[in-house]
C-alpha positions as YAML, in Angstrom:
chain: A
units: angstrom
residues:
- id: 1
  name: UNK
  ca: [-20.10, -24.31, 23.75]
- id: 2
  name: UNK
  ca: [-20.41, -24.35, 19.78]
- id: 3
  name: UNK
  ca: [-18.87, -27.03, 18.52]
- id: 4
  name: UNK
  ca: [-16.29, -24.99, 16.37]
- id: 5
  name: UNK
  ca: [-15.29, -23.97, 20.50]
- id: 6
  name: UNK
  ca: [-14.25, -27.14, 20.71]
- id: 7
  name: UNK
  ca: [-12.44, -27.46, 17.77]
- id: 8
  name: UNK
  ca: [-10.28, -24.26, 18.90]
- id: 9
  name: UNK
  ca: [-9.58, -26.03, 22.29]
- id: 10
  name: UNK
  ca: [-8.57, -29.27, 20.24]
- id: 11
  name: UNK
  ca: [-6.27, -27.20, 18.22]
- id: 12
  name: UNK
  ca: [-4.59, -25.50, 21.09]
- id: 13
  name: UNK
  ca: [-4.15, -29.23, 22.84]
- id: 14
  name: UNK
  ca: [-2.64, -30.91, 19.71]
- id: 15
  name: UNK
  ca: [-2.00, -28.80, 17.25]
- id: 16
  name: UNK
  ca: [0.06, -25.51, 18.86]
- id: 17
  name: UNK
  ca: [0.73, -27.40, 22.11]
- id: 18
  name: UNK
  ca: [0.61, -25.38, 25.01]
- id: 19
  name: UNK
  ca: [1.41, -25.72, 28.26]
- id: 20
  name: UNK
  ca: [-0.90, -23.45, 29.78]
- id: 21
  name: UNK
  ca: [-3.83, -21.97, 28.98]
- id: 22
  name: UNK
  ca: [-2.77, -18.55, 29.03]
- id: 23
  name: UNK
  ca: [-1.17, -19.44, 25.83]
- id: 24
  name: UNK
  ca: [-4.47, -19.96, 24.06]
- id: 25
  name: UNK
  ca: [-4.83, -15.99, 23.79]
- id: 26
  name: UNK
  ca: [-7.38, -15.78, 21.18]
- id: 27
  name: UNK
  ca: [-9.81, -17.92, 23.91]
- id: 28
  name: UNK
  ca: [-12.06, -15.45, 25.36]
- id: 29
  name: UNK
  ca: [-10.73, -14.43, 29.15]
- id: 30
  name: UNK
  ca: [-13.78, -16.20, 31.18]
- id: 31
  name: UNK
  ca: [-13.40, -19.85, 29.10]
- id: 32
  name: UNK
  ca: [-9.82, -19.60, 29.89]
- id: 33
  name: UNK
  ca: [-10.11, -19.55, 33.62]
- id: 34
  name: UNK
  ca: [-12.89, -22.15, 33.60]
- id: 35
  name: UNK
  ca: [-10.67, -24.18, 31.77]
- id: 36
  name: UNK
  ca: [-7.34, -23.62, 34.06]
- id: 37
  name: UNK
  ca: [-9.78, -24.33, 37.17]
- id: 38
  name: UNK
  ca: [-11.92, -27.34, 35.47]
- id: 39
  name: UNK
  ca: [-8.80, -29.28, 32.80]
- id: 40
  name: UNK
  ca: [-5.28, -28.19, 33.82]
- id: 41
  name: UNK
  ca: [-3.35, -28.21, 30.55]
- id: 42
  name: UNK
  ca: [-1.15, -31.51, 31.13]
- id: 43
  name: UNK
  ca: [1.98, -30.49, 31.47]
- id: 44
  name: UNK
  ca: [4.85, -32.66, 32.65]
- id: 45
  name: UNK
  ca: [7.38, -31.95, 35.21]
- id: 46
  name: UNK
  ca: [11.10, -32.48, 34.55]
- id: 47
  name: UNK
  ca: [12.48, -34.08, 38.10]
- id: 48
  name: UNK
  ca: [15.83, -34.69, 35.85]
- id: 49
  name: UNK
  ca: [17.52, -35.38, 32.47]
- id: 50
  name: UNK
  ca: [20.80, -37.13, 31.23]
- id: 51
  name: UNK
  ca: [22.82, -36.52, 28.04]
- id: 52
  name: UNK
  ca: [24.71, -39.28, 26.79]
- id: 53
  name: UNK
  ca: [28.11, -38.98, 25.15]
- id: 54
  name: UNK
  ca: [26.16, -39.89, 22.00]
- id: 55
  name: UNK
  ca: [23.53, -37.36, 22.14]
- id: 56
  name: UNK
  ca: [20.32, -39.72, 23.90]
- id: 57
  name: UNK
  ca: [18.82, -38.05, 26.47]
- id: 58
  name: UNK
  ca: [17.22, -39.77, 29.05]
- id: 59
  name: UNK
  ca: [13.88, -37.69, 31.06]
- id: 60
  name: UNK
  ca: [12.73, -38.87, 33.95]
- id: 61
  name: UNK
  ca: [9.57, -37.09, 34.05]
- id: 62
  name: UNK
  ca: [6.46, -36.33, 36.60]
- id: 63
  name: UNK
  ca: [3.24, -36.77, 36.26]
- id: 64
  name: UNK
  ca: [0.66, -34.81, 38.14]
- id: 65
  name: UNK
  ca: [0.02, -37.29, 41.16]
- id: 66
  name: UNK
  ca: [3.91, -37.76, 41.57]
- id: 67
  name: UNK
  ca: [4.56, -40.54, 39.90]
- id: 68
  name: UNK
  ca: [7.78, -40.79, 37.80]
- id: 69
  name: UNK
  ca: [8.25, -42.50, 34.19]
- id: 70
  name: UNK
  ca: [10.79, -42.04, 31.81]
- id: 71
  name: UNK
  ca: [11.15, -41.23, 28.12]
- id: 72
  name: UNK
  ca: [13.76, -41.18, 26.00]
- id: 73
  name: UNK
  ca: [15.34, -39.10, 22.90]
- id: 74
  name: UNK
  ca: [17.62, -40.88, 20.23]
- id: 75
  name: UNK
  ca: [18.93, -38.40, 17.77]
- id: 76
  name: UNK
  ca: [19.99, -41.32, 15.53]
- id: 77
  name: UNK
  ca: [19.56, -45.22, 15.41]
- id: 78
  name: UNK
  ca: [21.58, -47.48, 13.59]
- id: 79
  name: UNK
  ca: [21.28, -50.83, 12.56]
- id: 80
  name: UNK
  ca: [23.98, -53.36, 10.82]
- id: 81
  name: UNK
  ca: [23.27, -56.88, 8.73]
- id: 82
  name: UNK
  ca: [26.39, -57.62, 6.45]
- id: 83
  name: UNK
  ca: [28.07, -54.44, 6.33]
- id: 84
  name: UNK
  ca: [25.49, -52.62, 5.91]
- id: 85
  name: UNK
  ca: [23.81, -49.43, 8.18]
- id: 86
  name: UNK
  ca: [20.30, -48.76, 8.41]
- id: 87
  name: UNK
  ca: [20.07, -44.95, 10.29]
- id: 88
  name: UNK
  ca: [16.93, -43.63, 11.86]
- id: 89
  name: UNK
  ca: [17.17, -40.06, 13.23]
- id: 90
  name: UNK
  ca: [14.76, -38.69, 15.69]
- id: 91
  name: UNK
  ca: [12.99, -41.39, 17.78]
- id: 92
  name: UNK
  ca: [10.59, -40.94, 20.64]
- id: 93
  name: UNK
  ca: [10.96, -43.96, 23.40]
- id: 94
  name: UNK
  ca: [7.97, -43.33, 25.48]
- id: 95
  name: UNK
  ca: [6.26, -44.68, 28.59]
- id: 96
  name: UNK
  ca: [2.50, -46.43, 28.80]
- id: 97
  name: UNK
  ca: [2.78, -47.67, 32.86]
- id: 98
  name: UNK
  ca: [4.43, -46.41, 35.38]
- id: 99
  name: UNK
  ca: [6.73, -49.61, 36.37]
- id: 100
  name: UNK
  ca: [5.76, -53.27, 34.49]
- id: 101
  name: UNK
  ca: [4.31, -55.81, 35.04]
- id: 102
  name: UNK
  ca: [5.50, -58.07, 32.44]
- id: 103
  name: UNK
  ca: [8.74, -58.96, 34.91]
- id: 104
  name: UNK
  ca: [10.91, -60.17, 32.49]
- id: 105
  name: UNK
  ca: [14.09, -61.10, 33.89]
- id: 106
  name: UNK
  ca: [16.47, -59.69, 32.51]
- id: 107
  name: UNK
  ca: [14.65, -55.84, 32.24]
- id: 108
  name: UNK
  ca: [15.87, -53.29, 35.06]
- id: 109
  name: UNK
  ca: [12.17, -52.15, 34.43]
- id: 110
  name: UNK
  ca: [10.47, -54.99, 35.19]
- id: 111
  name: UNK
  ca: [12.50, -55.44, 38.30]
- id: 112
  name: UNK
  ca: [9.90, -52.12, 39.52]
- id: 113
  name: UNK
  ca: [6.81, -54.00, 39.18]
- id: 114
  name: UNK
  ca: [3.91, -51.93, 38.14]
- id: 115
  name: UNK
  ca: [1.84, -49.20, 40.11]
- id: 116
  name: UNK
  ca: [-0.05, -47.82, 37.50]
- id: 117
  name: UNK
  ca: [-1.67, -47.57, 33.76]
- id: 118
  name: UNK
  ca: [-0.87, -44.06, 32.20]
- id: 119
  name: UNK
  ca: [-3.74, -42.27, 30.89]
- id: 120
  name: UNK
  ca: [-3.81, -41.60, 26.95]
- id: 121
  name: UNK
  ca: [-3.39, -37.88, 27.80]
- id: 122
  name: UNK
  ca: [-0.09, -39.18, 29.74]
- id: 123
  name: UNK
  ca: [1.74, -41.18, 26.95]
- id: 124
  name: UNK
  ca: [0.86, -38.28, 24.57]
- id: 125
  name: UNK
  ca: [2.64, -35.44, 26.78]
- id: 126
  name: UNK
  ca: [5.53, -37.68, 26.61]
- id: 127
  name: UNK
  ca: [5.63, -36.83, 23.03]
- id: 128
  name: UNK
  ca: [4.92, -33.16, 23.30]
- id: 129
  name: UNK
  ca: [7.23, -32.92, 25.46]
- id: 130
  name: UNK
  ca: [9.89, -34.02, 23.45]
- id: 131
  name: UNK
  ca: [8.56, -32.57, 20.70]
- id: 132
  name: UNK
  ca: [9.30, -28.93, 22.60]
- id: 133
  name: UNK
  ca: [12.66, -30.18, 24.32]
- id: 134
  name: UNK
  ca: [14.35, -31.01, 20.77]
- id: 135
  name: UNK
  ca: [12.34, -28.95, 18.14]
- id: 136
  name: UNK
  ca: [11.26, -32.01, 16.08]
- id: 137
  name: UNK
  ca: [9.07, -30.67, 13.40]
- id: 138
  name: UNK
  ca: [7.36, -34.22, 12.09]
- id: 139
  name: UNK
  ca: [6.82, -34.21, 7.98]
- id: 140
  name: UNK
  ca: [9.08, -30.95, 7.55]
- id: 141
  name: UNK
  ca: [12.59, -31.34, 5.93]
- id: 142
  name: UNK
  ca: [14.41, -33.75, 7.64]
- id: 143
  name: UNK
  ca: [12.33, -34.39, 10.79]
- id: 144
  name: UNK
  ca: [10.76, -37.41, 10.22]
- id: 145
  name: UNK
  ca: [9.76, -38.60, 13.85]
- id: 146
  name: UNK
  ca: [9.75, -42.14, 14.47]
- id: 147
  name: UNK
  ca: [7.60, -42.94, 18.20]
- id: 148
  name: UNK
  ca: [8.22, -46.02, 19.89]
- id: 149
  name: UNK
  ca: [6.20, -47.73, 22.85]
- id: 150
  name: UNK
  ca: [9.83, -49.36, 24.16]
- id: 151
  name: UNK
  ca: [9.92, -47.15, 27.18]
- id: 152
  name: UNK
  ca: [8.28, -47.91, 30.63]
- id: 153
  name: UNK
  ca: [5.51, -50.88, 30.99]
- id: 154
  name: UNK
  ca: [3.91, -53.62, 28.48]
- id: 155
  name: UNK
  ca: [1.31, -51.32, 26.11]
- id: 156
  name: UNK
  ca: [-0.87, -53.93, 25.42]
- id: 157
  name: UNK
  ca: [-1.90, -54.23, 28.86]
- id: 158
  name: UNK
  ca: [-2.65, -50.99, 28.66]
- id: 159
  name: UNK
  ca: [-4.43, -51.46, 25.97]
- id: 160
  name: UNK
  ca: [-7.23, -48.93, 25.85]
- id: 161
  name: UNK
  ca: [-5.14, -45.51, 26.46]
- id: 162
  name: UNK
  ca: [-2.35, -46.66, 24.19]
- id: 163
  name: UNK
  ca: [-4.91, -47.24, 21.17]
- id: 164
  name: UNK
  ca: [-6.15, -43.78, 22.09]
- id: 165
  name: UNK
  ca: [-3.02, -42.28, 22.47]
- id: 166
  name: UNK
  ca: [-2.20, -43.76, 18.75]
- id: 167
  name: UNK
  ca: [-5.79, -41.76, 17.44]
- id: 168
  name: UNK
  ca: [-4.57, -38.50, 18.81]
- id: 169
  name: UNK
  ca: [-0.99, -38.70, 17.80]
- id: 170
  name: UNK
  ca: [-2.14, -39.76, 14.18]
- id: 171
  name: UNK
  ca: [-5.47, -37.18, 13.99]
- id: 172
  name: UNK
  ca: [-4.88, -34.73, 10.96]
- id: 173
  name: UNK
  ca: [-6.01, -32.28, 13.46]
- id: 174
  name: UNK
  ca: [-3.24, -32.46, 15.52]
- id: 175
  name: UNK
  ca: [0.35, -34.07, 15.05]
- id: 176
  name: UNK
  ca: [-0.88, -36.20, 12.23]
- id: 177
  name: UNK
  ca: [1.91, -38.43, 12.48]
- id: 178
  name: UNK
  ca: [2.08, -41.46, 9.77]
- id: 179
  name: UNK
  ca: [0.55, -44.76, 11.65]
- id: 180
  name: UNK
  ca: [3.77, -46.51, 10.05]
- id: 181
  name: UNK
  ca: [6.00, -43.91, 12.17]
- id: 182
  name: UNK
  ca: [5.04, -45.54, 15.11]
- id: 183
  name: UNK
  ca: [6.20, -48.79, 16.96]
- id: 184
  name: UNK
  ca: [4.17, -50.72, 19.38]
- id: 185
  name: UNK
  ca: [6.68, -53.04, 21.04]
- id: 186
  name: UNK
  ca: [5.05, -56.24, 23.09]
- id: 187
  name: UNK
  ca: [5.89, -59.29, 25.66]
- id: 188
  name: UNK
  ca: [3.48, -61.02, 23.06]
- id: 189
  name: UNK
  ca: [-0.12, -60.86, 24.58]
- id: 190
  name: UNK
  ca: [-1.60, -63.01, 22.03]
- id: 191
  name: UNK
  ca: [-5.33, -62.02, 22.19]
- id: 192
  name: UNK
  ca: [-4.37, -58.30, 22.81]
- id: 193
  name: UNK
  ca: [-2.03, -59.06, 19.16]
- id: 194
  name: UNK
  ca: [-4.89, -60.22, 17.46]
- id: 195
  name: UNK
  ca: [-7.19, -57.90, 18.58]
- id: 196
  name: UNK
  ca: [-4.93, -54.58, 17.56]
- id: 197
  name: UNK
  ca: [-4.79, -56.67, 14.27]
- id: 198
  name: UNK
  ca: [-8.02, -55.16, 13.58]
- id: 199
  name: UNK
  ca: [-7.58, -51.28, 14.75]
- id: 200
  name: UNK
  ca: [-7.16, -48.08, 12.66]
- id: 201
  name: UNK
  ca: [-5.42, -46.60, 12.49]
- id: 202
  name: UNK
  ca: [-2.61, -49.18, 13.65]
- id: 203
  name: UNK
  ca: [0.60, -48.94, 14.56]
- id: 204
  name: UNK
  ca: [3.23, -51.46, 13.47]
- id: 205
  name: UNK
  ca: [3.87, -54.16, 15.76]
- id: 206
  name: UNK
  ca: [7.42, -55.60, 17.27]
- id: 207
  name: UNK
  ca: [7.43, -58.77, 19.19]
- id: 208
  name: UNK
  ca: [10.34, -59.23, 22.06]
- id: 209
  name: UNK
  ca: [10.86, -62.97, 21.68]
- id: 210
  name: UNK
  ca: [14.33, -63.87, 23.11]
- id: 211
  name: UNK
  ca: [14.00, -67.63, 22.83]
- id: 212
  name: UNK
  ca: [13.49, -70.18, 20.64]
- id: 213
  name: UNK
  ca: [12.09, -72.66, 23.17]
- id: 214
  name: UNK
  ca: [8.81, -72.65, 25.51]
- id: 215
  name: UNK
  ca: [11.04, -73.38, 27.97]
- id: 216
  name: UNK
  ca: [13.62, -70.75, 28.22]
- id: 217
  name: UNK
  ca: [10.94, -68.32, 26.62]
- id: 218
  name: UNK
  ca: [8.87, -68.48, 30.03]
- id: 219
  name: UNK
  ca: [12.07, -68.73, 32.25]
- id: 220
  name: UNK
  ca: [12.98, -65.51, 30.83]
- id: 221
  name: UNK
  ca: [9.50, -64.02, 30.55]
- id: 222
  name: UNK
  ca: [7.24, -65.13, 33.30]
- id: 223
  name: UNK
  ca: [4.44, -64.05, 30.83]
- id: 224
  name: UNK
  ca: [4.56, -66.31, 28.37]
- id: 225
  name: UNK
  ca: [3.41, -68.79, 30.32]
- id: 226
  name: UNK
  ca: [0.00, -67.81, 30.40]
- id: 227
  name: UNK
  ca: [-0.35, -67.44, 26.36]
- id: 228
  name: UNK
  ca: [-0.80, -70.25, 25.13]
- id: 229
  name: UNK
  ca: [2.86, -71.11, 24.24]
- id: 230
  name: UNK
  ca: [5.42, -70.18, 21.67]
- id: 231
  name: UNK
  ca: [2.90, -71.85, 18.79]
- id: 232
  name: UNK
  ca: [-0.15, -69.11, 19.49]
- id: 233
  name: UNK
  ca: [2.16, -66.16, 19.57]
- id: 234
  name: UNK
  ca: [3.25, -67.71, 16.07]
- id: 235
  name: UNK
  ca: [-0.19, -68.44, 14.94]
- id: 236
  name: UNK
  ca: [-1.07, -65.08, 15.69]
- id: 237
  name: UNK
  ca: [2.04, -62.80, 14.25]
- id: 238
  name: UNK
  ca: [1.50, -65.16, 11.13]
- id: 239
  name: UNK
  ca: [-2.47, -63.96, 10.95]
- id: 240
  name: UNK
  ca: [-1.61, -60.08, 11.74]
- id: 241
  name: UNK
  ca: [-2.83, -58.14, 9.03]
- id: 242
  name: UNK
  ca: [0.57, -56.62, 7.05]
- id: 243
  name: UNK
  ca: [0.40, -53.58, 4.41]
- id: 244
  name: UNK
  ca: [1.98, -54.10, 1.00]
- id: 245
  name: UNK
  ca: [5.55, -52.99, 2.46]
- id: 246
  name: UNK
  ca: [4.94, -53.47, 5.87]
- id: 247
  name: UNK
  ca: [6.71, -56.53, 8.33]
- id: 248
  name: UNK
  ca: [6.88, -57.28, 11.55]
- id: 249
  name: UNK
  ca: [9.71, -56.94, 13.76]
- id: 250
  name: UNK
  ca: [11.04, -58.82, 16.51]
- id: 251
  name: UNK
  ca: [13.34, -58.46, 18.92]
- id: 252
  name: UNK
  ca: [15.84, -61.13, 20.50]
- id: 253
  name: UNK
  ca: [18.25, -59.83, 23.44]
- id: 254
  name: UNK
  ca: [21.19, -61.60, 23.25]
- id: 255
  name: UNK
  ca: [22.10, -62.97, 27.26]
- id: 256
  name: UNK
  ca: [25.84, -64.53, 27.30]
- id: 257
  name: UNK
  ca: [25.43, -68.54, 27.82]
- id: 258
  name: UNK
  ca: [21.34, -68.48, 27.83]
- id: 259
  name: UNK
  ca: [20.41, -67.72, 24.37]
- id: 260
  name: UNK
  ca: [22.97, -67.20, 21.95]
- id: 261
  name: UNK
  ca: [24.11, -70.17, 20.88]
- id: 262
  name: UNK
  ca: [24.26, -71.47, 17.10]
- id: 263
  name: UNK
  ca: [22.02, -73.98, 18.24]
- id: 264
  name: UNK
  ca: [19.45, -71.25, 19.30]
- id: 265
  name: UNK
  ca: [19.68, -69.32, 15.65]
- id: 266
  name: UNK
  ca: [18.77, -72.12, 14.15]
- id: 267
  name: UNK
  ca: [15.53, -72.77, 15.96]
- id: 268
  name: UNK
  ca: [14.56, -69.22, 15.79]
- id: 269
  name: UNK
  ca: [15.51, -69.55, 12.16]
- id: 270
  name: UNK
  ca: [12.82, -72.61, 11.84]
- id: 271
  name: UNK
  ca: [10.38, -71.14, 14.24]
- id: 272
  name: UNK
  ca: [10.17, -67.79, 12.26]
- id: 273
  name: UNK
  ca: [10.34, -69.25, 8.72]
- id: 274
  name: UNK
  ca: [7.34, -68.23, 6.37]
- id: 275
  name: UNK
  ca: [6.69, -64.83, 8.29]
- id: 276
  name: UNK
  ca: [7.57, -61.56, 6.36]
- id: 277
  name: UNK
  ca: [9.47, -60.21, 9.22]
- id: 278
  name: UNK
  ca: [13.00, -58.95, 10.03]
- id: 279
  name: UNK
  ca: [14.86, -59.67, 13.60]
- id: 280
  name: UNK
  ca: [16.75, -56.94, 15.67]
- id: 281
  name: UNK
  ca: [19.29, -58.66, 17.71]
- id: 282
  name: UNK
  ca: [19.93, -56.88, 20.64]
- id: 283
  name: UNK
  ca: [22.91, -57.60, 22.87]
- id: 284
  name: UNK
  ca: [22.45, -56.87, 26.55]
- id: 285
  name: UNK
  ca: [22.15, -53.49, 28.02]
- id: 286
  name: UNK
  ca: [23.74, -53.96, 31.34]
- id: 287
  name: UNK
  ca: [23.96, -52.54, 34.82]
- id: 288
  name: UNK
  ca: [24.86, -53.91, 38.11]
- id: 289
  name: UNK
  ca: [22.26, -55.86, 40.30]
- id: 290
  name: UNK
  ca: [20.78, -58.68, 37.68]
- id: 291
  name: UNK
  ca: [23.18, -61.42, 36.89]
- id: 292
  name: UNK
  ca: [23.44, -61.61, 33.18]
- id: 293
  name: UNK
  ca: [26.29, -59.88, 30.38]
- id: 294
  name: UNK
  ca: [26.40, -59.45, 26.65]
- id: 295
  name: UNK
  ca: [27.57, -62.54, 24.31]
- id: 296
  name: UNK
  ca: [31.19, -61.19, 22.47]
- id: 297
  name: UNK
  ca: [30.51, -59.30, 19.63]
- id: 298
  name: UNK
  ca: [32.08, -62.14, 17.39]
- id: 299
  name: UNK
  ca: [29.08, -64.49, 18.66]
- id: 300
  name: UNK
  ca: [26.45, -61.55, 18.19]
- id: 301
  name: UNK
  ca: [27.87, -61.66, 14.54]
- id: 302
  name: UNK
  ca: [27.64, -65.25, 14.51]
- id: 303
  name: UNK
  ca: [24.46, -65.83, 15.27]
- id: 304
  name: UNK
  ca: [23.45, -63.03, 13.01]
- id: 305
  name: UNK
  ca: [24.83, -64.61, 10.11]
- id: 306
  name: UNK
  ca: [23.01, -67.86, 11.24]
- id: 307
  name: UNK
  ca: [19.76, -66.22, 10.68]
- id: 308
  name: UNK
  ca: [20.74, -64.77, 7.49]
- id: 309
  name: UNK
  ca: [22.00, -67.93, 5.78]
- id: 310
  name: UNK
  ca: [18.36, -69.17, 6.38]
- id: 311
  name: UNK
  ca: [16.70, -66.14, 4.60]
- id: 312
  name: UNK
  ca: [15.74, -64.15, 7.83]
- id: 313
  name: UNK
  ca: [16.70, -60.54, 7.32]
- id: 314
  name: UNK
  ca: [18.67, -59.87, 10.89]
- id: 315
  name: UNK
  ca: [19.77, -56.57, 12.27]
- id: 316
  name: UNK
  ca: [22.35, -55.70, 15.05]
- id: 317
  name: UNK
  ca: [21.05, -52.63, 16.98]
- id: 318
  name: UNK
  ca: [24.11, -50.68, 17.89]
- id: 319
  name: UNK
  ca: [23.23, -49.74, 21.64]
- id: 320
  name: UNK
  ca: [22.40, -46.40, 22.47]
- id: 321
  name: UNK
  ca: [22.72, -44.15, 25.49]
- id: 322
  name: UNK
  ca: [24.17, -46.51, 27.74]
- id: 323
  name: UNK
  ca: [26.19, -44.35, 29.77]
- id: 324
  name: UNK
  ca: [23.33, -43.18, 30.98]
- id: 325
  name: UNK
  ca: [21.42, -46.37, 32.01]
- id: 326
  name: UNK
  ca: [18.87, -45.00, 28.82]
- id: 327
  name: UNK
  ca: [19.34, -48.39, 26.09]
- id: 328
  name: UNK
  ca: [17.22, -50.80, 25.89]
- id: 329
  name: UNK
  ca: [15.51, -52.61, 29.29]
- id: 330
  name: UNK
  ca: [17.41, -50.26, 31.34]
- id: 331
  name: UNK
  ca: [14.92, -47.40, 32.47]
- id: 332
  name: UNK
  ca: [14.07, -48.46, 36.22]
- id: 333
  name: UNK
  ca: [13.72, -44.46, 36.88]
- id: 334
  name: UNK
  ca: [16.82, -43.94, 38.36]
- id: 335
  name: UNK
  ca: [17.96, -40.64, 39.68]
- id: 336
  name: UNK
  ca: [22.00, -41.16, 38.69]
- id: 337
  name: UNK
  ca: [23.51, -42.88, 35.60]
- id: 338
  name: UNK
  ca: [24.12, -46.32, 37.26]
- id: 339
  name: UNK
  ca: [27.69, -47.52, 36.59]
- id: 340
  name: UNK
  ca: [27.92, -50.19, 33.80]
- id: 341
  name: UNK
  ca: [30.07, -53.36, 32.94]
- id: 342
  name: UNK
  ca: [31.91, -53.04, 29.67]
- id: 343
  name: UNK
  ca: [30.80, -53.68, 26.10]
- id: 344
  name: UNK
  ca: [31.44, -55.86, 24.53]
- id: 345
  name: UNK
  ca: [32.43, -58.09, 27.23]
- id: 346
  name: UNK
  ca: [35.65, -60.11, 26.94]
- id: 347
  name: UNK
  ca: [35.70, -63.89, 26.64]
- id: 348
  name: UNK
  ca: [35.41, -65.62, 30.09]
- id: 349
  name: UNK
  ca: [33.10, -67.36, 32.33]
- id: 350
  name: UNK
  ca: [29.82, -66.56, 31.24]
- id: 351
  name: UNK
  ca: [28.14, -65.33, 33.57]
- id: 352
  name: UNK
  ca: [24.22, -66.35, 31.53]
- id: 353
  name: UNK
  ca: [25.83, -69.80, 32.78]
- id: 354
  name: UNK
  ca: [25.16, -69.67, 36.12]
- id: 355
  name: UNK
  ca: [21.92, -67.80, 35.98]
- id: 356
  name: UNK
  ca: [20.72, -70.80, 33.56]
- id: 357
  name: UNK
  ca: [20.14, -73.11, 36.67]
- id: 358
  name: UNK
  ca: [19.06, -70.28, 38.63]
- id: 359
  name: UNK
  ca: [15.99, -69.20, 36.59]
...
């Protein structure tokens, strides 16, 4: 075919969308049908979809072999650091493996294990999909999209297909979506970090840290422990490559009696000093069947205010969507909202205590 053939096809992929070929109309009849027969269009299936009291919906969505992932819609995120809100409408969670292999400990995900990379043409139908479900209209009026690779799996592993994925989302010939609208969230694979130091168009990067120590670090994230240690994941957010108004993120779970101790916020505070980065402190998004709970709000604060006192700019992400098992390290593709423990929890035994010698 002519190459301007191809650039129609392109435009009917990523620019209008479809679902099916048939859609293409101004294709002539005989390429249609070669195409239908040859390169399904690649729709997802909806198996199911949950609305949260808050507006989040949570999709748990099939792919063409059967396998399930999930992706996630967030109306509106907010953040708070010393009475004040940052608000983020429109976000995209999406999926990059179906399952993880990361197995973090306290991540309902992890606790699936992994069965599979997603292709690039996978993770972007997450965001088409969306895109169709909630009539998000990126760079017009108020839509300004914001896509996140929080969902299902650890994207650097997946390396290849997510950096494609991040090419087509961000062509001008298709969605065209601002490189600094999208999040690439990470475990911290520190060669895979240094390497996407180097792409573009790149994405910005967030680093899940949740410790301050070696130690608890690779108690809590089995994966660490083949990295080289807390001081190469340093070395290597301190050498990624940051715009003029660009920093790094990372995010710290907050696990009653593990990791949220003053003692903690002070390491972190030392460990993270010199970097042009801000911290999103994210108490625990529960659900029966792991053994950990959410520090009191008045230690979340605490903490927080630790790390601000020592010049870190540090965020509390309100939780989203968690009456539907759709915050945070809670997507495990379930088929029902799981029932979940209260929040903020009330002072007691903490139950991060026990697990402590457990881990």
């Amino acid at each position: 075919m002519p190459a301007w053939r191809g650039k129609q096809i392109y435009s009917a992929l990523h620019q209008q969308r479809i679902q099916a070929w048939s859609e293409a109309a101004y294709l002539p009849a005989g390429l249609l049908r070669s195409l239908e027969e040859e390169w399904p269009a690649p729709a997802l299936g909806l198996s199911r979809s949950f609305t949260s009291a808050d507006g989040t919906v949570r999709y748990l969505l099939r792919l063409a072999d059967g396998a399930e992932i999930e992706a996630v819609y967030l109306p509106i995120e907010e953040f708070e650091a010393g009475g004040q809100k940052s608000v983020s409408r429109h976000t995209f969670c999406i999926s990059s493996q179906v399952g993880c292999a990361a197995g973090c400990r306290f991540c309902f995900t992890a606790q699936l294990g992994l069965e599979r990379n997603l292709s690039a043409g996978e993770i972007v139908a997450q965001v088409y999909e969306l895109l169709r479900r909630h009539g998000v209209c990126p760079g017009t009026g108020g839509d300004r999209l914001n896509l996140v690779y929080m969902g299902m799996g650890e994207p650097l592993l997946n390396y290849t297909a997510v950096m494609e994925s991040v090419r087509r989302l961000t062509d001008a010939g298709g969605l065209a979506l601002p490189p600094r609208r999208i999040t690439l969230s990470t475990a911290g694979i520190v060669e895979k970090i240094r390497r996407l130091g180097g792409e573009s168009p790149r994405p910005r990067l967030a680093i899940s840290l949740h410790a301050s120590t070696d130690e608890l670090r690779a108690r809590l994230m089995p994966l660490h422990r083949g990295q080289g240690g807390m001081r190469a994941l340093l070395d290597a957010a301190r050498e990624f490559p940051l715009a003029p108004r660009e920093s790094l993120t990372f995010e710290y779970v907050l696990l009653r009696g593990l990791n949220d101790d003053l003692g903690e916020a002070r390491r972190l505070a030392r460990l993270l000093s010199g970097l042009r980065a801000k911290i999103n402190l994210i108490p625990w998004n529960g659900g029966n069947g792991l053994p950990f709970a959410p520090p009191a709000m008045r230690r979340v604060q605490a903490f927080q205010a630790c790390l601000t006192a020592a010049g870190l700019p540090a965020w509390i992400r309100h939780p989203r969507g968690q009456d539907i098992f759709a915050a945070c390290g809670q997507l495990a593709r379930a088929g029902v909202a799981r029932q979940l423990p209260p929040f903020p929890h009330s002072a007691g035994t903490p139950a991060g205590l026990e697990m402590r010698d457990a881990l």
